[in-house]
N, C-alpha and C positions, 0 to 999 in steps of 0.2 A: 504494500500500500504506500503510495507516495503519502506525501507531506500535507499538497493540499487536498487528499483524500480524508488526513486523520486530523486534523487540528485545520482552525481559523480566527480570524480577530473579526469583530465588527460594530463599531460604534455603539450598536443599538443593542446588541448583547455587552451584559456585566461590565460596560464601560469600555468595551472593546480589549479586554481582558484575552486572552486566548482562549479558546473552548475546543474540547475536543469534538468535532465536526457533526451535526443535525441532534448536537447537546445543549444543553446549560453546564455542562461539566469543564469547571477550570483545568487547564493541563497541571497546575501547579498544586491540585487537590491529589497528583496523580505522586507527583514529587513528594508534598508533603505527607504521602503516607507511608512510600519507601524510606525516607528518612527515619519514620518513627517504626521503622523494623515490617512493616506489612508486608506480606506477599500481594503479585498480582492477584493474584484470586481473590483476597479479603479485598480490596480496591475494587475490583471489577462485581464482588456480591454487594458491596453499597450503592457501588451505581451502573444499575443494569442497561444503562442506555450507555454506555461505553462497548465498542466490540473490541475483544483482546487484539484485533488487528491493528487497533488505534493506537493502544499502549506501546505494542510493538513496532512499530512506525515511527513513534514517538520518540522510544527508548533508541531507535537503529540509526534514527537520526543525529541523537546526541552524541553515539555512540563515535559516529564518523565525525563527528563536529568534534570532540577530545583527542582522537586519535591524528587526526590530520596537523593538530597543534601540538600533538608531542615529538 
């Protein structure tokens, strides 16, 4: 899944916050729960209008966005 498949900003949602894509779901709700130790799975049972293909887009993206800087 590309990029602009799993995630978008738009004004008129959450202040144009990022969301992951035909959600109200902040990508940073996604972050903030890895942080505090969560699996995908606990993240994806709270919010079921997330598809794991979003996470994982998400996550593939950063992934290459760290690695290309190291």
């Amino acid at each position: 899944m590309k990029q602009s498949q799993a995630y978008h900003s738009d004004p008129e949602i959450l202040g144009g916050m990022l969301v992951f894509k035909s959600t109200r779901v902040p990508v940073k709700s996604l972050f903030d729960h890895l942080k505090a130790g969560d699996s995908i799975e606990v993240f994806l049972d709270g919010f079921p209008s997330v598809k794991r293909s979003q996470v994982l887009a998400v996550l593939k993206e950063m992934e290459s966005e760290v690695l290309t800087h190291a």
